[in-house]
C-alpha positions as CSV (number, residue, x, y, z in Angstrom):
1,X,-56.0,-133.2,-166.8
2,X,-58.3,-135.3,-164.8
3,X,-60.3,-134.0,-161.8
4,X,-60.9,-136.0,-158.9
5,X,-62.9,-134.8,-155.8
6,X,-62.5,-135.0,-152.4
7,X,-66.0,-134.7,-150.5
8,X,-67.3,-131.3,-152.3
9,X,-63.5,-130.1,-153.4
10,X,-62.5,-130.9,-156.3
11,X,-58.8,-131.5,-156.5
12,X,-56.7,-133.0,-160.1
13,X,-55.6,-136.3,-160.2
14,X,-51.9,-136.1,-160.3
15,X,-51.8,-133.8,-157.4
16,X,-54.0,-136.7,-155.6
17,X,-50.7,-138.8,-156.8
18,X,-48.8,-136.5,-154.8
19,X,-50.7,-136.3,-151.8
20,X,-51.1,-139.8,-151.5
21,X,-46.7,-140.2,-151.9
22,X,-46.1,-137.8,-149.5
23,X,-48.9,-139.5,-147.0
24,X,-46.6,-142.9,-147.5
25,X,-43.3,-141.3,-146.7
26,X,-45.0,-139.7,-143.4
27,X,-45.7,-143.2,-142.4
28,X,-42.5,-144.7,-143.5
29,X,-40.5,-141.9,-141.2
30,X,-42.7,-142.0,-138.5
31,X,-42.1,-145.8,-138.4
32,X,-38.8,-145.7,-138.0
33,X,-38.1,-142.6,-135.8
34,X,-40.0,-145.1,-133.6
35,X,-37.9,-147.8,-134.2
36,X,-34.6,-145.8,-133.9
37,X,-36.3,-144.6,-130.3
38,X,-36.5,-148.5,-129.5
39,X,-33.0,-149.5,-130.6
40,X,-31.7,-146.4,-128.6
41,X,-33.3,-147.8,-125.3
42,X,-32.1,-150.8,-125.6
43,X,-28.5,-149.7,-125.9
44,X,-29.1,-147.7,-122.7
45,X,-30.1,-151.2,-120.9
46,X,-27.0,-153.3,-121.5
47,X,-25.1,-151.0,-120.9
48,X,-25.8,-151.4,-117.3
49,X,-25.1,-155.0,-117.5
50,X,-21.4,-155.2,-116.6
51,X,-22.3,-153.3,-112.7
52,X,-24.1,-157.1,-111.7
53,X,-21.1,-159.2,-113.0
54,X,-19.4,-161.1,-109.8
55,X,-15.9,-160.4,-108.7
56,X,-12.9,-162.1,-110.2
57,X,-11.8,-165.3,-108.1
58,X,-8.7,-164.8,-106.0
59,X,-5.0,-165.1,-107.5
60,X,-3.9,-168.5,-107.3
61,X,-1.2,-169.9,-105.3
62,X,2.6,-168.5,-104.9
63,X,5.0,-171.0,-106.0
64,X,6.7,-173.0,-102.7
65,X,10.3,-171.0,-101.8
66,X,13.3,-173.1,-101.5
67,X,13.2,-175.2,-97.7
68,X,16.0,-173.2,-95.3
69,X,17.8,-175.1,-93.2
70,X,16.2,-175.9,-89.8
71,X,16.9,-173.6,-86.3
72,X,17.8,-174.3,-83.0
73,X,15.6,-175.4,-81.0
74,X,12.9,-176.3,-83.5
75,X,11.8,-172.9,-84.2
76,X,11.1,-172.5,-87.9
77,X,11.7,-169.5,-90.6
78,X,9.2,-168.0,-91.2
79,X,8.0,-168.3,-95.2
80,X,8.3,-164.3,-97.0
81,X,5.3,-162.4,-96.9
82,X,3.7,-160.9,-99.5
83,X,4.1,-157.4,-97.8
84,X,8.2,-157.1,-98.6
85,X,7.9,-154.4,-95.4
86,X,6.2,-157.3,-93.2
87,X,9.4,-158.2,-90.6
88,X,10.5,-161.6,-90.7
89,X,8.9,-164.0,-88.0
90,X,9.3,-167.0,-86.8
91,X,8.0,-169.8,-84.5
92,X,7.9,-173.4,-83.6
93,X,5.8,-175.7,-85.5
94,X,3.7,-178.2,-82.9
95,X,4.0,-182.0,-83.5
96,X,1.3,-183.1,-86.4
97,X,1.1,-179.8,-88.2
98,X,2.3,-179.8,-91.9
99,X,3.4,-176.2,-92.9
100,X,1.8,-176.2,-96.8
101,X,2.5,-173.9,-99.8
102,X,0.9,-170.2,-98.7
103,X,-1.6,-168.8,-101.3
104,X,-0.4,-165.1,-102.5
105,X,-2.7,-163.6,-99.6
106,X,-1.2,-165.7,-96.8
107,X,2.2,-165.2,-95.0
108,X,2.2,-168.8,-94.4
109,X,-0.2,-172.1,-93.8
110,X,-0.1,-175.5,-91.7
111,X,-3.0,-178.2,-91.7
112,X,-3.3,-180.3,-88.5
113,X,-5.8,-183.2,-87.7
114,X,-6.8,-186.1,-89.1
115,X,-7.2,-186.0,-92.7
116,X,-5.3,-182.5,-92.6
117,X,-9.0,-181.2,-91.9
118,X,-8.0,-178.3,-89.7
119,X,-6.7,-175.2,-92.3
120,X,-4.3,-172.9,-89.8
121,X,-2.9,-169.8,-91.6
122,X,-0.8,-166.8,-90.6
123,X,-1.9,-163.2,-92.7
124,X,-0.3,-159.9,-92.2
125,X,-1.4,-156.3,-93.6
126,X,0.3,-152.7,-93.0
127,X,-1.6,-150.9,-90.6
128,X,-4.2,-151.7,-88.5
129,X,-6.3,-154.3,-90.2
130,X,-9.9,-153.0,-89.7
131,X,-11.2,-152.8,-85.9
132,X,-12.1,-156.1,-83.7
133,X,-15.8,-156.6,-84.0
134,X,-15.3,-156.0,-88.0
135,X,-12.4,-158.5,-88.3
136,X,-14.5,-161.2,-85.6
137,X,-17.8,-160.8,-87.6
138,X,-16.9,-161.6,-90.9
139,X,-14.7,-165.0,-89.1
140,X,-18.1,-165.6,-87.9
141,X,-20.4,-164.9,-91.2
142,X,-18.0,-167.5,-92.7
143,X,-19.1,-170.0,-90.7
144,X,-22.6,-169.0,-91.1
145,X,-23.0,-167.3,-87.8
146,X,-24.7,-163.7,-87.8
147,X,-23.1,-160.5,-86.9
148,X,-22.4,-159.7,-83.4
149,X,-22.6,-155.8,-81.1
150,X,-19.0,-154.3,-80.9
151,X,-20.0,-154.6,-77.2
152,X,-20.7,-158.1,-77.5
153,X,-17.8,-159.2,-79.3
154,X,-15.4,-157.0,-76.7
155,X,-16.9,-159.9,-74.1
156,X,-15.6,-162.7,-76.0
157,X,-12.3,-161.6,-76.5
158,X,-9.5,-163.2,-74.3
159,X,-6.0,-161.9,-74.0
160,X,-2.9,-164.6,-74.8
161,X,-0.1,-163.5,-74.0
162,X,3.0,-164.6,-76.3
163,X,7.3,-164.9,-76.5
164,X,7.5,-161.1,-77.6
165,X,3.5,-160.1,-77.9
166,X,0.2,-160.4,-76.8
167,X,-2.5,-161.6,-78.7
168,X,-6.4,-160.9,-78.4
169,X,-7.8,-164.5,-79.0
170,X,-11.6,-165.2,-80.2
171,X,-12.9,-169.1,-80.2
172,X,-16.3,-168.7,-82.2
173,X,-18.3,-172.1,-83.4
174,X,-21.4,-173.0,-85.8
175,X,-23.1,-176.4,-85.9
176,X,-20.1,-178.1,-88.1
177,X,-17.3,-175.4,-88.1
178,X,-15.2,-174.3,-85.2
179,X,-12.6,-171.1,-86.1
180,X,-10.0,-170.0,-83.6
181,X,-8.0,-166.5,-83.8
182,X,-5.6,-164.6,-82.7
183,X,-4.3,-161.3,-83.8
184,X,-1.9,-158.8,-82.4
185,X,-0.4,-155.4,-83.9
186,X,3.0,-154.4,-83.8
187,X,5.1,-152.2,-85.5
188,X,3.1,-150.7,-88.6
189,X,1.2,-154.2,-88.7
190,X,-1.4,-156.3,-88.1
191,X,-0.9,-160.3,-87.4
192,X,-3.9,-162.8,-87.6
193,X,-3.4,-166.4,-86.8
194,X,-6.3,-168.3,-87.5
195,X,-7.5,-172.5,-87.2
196,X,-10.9,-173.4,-89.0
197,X,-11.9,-176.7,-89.2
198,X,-14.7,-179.4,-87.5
199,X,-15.4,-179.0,-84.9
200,X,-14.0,-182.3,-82.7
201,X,-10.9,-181.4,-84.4
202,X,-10.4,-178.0,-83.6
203,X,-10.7,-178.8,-79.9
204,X,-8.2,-181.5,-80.1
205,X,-5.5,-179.2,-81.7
206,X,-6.3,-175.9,-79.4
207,X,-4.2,-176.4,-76.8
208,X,-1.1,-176.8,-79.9
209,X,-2.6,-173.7,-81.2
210,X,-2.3,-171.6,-77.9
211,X,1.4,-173.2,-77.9
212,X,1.9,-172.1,-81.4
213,X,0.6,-168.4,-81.0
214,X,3.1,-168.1,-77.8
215,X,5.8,-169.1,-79.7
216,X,5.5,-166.9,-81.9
217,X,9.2,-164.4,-82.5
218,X,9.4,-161.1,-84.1
């Protein structure tokens, strides 16, 4: 058997073999506990992904129900709303307005103006439909306008009174959008009847929106 020596120890060849193996597998595990640490991070990371994805776009449209036929006096059924508990409305459609196709979160939709640039909707929920300054400052953040005091949007609010209800009215404008809305609550829900559009435009058609909110029937 050989003898090797390490500084003044002398140690036999074949267990130098063995020392040196044993050295390499040390190093080959070390290397990849570290790599296993690394993969394991990772993993942690993307799983967090998924919490920064956007929302999923709104549903589109409802398909158009049949036409009924047309009441006396010009007042005009109102189209089913998406709330089956929602009672049945109806009103009387000014001269100029087209009553369109309601998406799925509408109870139903008219455009007015030239160029049909003026988008008027009626929307309905159960309940009371969040408080006033809530419902008037997101109106106004999507026009770009910024957030207003409870206090200060109390101010702004006008009464309109209607055939069977009255409405709190708000008339809010930015630099090239002008939004007018009503609202009223009444029996277990919430009404909103809302015109947004250019500006020019929406002041030519507010006096056929007051007319269309006080004609409103429940």
């Amino acid at each position: 058997m050989k003898i090797s020596s390490i500084g003044n120890i002398l140690v036999p060849t074949d267990r130098m073999k063995q020392w040196s193996v044993f050295l390499s597998l040390s190093l080959v595990l070390a290397a990849l506990s570290a790599c296993e640490k690394k993969a394991e991070i990772k993993v942690y990371r993307v799983s967090k992904a998924p919490l920064e994805e956007p929302q999923p776009e709104q549903q589109s449209a409802m398909p158009t129900n049949a036409a009924s036929p047309p009441m006396p006096g010009g007042l005009a059924p109102a189209v089913p709303a998406r709330d089956s508990a929602a009672p049945q409305i109806k009103w009387k459609t000014p001269e100029g307005w087209t009553e369109v196709p309601p998406s799925s979160m509408r109870y139903a939709s008219f455009k007015a103006g030239s160029d049909s640039k003026i988008d008027i909707s009626i929307v309905t929920f159960p309940g009371e439909g969040g408080s006033d300054g809530d419902n008037v400052n997101r109106w106004r953040q999507q026009i770009g306008l910024p957030p207003m005091s409870p206090a200060a949007v109390a101010s702004q609010v006008v009464p309109l009174k209607g055939a069977d209800a009255t409405f709190s009215t708000v008339d809010i404008a930015s630099a090239d959008v002008r939004t007018i809305a009503a609202w009223t609550r009444r029996d277990g829900h919430v009404w909103f009847v809302k015109a947004t559009g250019p500006g020019a435009a929406v002041e030519k058609e507010k006096s056929h929106f007051v007319k269309f909110v006080e004609s409103v029937r429940f």
